[in-house]
C-alpha positions in Angstrom: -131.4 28.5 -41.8 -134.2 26.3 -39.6 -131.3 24.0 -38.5 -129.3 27.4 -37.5 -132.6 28.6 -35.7 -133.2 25.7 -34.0 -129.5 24.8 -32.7 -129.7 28.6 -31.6 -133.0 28.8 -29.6 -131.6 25.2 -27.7 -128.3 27.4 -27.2 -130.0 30.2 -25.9 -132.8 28.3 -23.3 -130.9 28.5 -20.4 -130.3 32.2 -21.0 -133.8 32.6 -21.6 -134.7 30.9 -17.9 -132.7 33.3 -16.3 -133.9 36.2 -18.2 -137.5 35.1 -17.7 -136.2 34.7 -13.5 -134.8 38.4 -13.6 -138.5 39.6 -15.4 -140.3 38.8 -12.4 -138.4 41.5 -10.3 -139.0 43.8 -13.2 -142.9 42.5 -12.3 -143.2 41.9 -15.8 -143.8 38.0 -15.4 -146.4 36.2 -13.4 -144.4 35.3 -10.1 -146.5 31.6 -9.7 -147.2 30.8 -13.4 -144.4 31.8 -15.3 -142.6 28.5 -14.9 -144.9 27.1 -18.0 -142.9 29.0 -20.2 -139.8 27.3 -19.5 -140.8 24.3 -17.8 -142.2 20.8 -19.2 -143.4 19.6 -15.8 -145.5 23.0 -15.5 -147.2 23.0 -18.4 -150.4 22.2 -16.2 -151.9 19.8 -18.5 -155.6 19.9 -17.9 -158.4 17.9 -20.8 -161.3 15.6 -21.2 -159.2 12.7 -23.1 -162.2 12.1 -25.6 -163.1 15.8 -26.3 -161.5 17.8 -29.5 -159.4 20.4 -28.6 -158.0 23.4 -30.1 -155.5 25.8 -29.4 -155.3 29.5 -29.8 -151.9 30.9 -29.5 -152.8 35.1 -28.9 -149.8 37.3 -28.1 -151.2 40.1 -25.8 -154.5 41.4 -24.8 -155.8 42.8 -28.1 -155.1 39.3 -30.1 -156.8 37.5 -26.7 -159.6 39.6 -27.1 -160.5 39.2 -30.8 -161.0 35.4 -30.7 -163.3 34.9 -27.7 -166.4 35.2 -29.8 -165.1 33.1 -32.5 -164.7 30.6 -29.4 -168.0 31.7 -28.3 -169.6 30.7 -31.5 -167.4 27.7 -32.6 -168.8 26.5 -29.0 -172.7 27.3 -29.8 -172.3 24.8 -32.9 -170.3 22.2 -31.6 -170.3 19.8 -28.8 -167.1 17.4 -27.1 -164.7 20.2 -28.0 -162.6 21.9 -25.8 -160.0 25.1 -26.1 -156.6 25.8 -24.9 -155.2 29.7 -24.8 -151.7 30.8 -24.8 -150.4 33.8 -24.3 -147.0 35.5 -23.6 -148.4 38.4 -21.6 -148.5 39.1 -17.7 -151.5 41.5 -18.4 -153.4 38.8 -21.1 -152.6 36.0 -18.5 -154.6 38.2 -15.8 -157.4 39.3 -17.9 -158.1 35.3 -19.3 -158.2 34.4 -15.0 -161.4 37.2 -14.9 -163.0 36.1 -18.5 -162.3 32.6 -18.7 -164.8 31.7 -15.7 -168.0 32.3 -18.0 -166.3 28.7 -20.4 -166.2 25.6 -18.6 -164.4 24.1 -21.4 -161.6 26.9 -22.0 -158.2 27.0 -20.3 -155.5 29.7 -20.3 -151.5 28.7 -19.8 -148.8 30.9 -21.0 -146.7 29.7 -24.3 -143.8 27.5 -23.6 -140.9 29.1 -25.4 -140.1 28.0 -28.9 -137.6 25.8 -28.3 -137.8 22.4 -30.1 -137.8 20.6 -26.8 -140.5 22.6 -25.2 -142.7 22.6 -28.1 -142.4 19.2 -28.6 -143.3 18.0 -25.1 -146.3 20.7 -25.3 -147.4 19.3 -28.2 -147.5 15.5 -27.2 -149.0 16.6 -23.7 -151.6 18.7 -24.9 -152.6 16.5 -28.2 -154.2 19.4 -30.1 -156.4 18.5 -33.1 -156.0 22.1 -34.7 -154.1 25.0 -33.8 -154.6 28.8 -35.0 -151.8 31.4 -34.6 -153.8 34.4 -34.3 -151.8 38.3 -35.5 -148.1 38.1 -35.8 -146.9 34.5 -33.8 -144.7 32.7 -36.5 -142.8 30.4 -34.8 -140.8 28.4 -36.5 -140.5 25.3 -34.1 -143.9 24.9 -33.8 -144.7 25.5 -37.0 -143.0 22.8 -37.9 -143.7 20.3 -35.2 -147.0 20.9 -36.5 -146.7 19.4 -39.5 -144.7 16.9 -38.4 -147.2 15.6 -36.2 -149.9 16.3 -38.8 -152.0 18.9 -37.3 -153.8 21.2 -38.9 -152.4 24.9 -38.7 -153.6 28.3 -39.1 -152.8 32.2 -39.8 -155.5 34.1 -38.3 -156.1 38.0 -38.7 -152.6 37.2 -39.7 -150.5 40.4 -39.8 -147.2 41.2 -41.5 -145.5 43.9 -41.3 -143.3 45.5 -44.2 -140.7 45.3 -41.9 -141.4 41.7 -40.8 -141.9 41.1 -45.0 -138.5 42.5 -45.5 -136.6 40.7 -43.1 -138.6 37.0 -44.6 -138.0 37.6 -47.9 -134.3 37.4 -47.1 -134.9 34.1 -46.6 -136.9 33.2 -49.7 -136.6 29.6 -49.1 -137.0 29.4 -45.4 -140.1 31.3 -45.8 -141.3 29.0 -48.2 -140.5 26.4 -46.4 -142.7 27.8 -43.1 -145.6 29.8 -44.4 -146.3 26.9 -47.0 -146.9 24.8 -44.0 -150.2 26.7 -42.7 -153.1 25.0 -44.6 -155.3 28.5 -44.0 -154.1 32.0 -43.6 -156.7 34.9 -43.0 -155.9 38.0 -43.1 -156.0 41.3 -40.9 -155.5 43.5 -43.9 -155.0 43.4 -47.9 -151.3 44.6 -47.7 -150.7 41.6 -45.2 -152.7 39.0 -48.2 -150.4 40.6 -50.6 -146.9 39.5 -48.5 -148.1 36.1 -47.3 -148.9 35.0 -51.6 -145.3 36.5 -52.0 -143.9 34.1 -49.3 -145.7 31.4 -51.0 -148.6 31.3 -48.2 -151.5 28.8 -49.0 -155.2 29.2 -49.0 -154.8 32.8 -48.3 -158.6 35.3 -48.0 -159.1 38.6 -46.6 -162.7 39.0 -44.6 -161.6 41.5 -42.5 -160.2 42.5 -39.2 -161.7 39.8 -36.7 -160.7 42.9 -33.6 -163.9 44.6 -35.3 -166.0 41.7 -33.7 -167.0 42.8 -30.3 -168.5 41.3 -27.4 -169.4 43.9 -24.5 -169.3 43.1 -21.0 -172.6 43.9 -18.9 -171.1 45.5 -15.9 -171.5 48.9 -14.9 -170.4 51.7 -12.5 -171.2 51.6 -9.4 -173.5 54.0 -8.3 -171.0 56.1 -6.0 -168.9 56.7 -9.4 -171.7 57.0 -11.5 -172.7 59.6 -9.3 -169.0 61.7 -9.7 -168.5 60.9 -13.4 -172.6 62.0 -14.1 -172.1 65.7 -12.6 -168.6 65.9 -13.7 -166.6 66.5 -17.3 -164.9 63.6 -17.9 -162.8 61.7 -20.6 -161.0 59.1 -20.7 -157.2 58.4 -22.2 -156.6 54.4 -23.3 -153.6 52.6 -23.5 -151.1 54.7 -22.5 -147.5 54.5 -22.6 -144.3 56.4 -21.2 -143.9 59.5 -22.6 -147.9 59.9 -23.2 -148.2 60.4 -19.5 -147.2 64.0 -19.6 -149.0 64.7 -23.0 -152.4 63.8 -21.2 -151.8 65.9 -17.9 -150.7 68.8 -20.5 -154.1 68.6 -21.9 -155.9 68.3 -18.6 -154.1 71.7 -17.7 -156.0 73.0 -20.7 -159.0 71.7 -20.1 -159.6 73.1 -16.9 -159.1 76.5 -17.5 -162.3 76.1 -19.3 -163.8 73.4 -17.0 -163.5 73.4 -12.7 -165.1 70.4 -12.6 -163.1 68.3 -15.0 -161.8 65.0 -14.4 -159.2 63.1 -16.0 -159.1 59.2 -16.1 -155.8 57.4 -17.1 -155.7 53.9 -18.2 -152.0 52.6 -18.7 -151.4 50.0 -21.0 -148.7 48.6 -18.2 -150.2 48.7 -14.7 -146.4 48.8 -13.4 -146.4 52.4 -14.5 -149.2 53.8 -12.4 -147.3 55.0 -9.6 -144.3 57.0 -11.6 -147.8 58.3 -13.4 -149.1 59.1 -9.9 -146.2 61.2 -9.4 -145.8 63.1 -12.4 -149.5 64.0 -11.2 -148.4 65.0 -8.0 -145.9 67.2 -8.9 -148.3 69.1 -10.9 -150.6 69.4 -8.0 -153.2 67.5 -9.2 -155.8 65.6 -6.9 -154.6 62.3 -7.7 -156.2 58.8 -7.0 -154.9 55.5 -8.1 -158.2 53.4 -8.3 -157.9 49.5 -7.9 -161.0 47.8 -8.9 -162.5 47.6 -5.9 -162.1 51.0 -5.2 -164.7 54.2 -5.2 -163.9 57.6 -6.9 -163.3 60.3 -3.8 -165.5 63.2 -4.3 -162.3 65.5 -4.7 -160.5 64.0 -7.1 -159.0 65.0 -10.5 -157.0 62.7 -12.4 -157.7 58.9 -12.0 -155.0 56.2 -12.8 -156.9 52.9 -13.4 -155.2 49.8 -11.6 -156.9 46.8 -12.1 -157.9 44.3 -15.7 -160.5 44.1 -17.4 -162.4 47.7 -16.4 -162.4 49.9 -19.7 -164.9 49.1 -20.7 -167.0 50.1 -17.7 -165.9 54.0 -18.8 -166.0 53.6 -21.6 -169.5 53.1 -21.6 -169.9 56.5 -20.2 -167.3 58.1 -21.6 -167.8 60.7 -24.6 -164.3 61.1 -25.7 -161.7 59.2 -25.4 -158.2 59.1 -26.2 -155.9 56.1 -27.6 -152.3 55.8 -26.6 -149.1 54.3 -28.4 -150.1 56.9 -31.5 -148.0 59.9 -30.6 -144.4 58.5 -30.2 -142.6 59.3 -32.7 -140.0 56.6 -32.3 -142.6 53.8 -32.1 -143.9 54.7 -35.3 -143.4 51.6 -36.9 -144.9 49.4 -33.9 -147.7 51.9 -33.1 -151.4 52.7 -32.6 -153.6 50.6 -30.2 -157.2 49.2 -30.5 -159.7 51.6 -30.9 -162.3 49.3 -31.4 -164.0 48.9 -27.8 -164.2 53.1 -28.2 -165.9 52.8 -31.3 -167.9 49.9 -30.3 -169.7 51.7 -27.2 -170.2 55.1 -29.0 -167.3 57.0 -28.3 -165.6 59.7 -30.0 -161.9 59.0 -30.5 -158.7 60.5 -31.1 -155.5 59.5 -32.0 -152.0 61.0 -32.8 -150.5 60.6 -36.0 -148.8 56.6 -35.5 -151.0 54.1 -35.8 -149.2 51.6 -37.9 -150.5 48.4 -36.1 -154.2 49.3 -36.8 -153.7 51.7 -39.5 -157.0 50.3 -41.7 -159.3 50.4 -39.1 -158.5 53.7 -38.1 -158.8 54.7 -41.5 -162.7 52.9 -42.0 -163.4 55.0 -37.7 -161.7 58.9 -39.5 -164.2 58.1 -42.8 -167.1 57.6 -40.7 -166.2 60.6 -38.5 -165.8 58.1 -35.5 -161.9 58.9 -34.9 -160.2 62.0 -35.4 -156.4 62.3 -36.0 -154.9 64.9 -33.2 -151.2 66.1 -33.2 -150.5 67.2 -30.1 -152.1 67.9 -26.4 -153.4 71.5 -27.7 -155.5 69.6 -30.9 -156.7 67.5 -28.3 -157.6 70.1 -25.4 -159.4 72.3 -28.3 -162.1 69.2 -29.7 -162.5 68.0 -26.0 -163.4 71.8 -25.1 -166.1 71.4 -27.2 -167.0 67.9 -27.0 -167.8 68.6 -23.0 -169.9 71.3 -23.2 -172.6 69.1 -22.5 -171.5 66.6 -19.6 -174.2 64.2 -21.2 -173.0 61.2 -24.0 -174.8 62.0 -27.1 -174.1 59.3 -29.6 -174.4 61.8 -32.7 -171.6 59.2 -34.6 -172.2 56.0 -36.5 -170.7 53.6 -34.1 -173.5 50.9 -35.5 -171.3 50.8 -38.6 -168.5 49.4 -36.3 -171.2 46.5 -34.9 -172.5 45.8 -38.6 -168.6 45.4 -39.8 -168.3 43.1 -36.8 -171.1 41.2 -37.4 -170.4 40.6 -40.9 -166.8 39.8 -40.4 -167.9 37.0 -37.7 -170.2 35.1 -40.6 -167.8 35.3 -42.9 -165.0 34.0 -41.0 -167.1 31.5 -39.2 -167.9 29.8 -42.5 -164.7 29.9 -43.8 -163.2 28.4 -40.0 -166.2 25.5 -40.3 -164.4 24.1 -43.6 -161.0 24.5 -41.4 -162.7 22.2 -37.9 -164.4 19.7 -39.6 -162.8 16.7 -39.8 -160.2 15.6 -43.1 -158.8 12.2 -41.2 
């Protein structure tokens, strides 16, 4: 089965160029940089030959944003080390460019594809002295080179799926074969400890969800939308995705037949969709603004479609109620729910529809401590936001401190058990 999968990816490579060339019309690929994926003379190599270095591999935003303070503190306790980031995402690639200039020993590149060719050059440029797979990235190639090159590997907040279970546990013995390989495998979630022992996993422990550790950016408003949001009714809807557009400006309509002033912020998860959102706002004869970063709220407007990286949390910080996307589409149900943990984390009341597969236990530990609420449709949501926005003020009334103190337990758990992991066995 690995030979099959290995003679198929080197089969498929030059389909997988073109389909990666035909992406960036689609805007779904980073015009300049996308060439690392595919490329061995565009890997970028970049490191201090006698420094450590070790490699993250995070899919999208949400895994790229839970291991920055485990880098953060792996970096207070160690010196002559040195971090490499991957990702496959055009949105995680622009988010690392704005984070990543706070480390002046972390780099971002985008993961070469795994094909045994690629991975095999990355690995002999880059030289890694431990690598961690962070969620859901199993990939067989380089899971293997790994080991073949004798370097440390690890599973962390490792995620499976039943799904993803199902479909390895056709392969009993090509499971075993890769999942025996990683020499640590934490775990996001029990039902995820309970799959990787089944597929003969090694040195498997549960601590917790490492998205619950949260760093907070210091930025705030500027004072021109401070101003708007402050004498306005506001909330905020996260992460959206198609279909959810129409679902929030049905519950906008609601809202402001109890509410003039009542202003509606939007925050795609793809930035590519904020103009189709833009029109869909339009046609309802909303005052519509599509704000870049850069930008300042008009007095007149409202519905706001966000346009730029890395700005949530600005309003959420402000925000009293927010909204999380990818958690009413039916269809999606078995790939759905985003992180509601940046909410949470800055006193926000949240709601979510009924799919939330992806980040089903944390939702459940945010509806026990009356954080989250579970909403089935725009008229649910229009009815608690009626009465959440009575007062235009944020009152944090909920116990989003129980999110930080799950964080900050997490984080000195895992860090112990990652310390054992770094130090070195040669």
């Amino acid at each position: 089965m690995i030979l099959a999968y290995r003679i198929f990816s080197n089969f498929l490579y030059p389909f997988l160029v073109i389909f990666l060339f035909f992406r960036i019309f689609l805007k779904k690929e980073d015009r300049k940089r996308f060439k690392e994926k595919i490329f061995i003379k565009n890997f970028n190599f970049k490191k201090k030959t006698k420094y450590r270095l070790i490699w993250f591999h995070a899919a999208s935003i949400g895994e790229y944003k839970s291991i920055l303070p485990i880098i953060k503190n792996i970096n207070e306790k160690k010196e002559n080390i040195e971090f490499l980031i991957t990702t496959n995402t055009l949105s995680s690639g622009h988010l690392a460019e704005i984070d990543l200039k706070k480390f002046d020993n972390v780099v971002h590149r985008f993961m070469p594809l795994d094909v045994e060719f690629l991975i095999e050059n990355f690995l002999n440029t880059w030289k890694p002295d431990r690598i961690f797979l962070v969620d859901s990235e199993i990939w067989p190639n380089l899971i293997l080179k790994a080991k073949q090159k004798r370097i440390p590997i690890a599973l962390i907040n490792a995620r499976i799926t039943k799904k993803s279970f199902r479909r390895w546990i056709s392969f009993p013995k090509t499971a075993s074969k890769i999942f025996s390989i990683f020499d640590l495998s934490l775990c996001s979630n029990q039902e995820t400890k309970v799959f990787l022992e089944k597929l003969k996993a090694r040195n498997v422990i549960y601590e917790g969800n490492i998205k619950l550790i949260k760093e907070t950016n210091k930025e705030k408003l500027n004072e021109n939308d401070l101003k708007i949001l402050s004498k306005s009714r506001f909330w905020l809807a996260a992460s959206i995705h198609k279909e959810e557009d129409v679902f929030c400006l049905q519950t906008h309509k609601e809202l402001k037949k109890y509410y003039d002033d009542i202003i509606t912020i939007i925050a795609p998860r793809h930035l590519d969709r904020v103009e189709k959102i833009k029109l869909l706002s339009d046609n309802l004869n909303y005052k519509t603004q599509i704000l870049a970063k850069d930008d300042y709220i008009r007095n007149d407007v409202e519905i706001i479609i966000i346009n730029s990286f890395g700005v949530l949390q600005n309003y959420l910080r402000y925000a009293k109620s927010v909204f999380i996307g990818k958690s009413i589409i039916k269809r999606l149900k078995d790939d759905s729910g985003q992180n509601p943990i940046d909410a949470a984390y800055l006193g926000c009341k949240v709601y979510h529809g009924p799919y939330v597969s992806n980040f089903y236990e944390i939702y459940e530990i945010l509806n026990k401590n009356k954080i989250a609420t579970k909403i089935n449709n725009y008229n649910e949501l229009s009815k608690n936001l009626i009465n959440d926005l009575q007062d235009v003020k944020k009152i944090k009334s909920y116990n989003a401190s129980t999110i930080q103190t799950l964080g900050q337990n997490i984080l000195f758990n895992t860090m112990k058990i990652l310390e054992n992991f770094l130090h070195d066995k040669n």
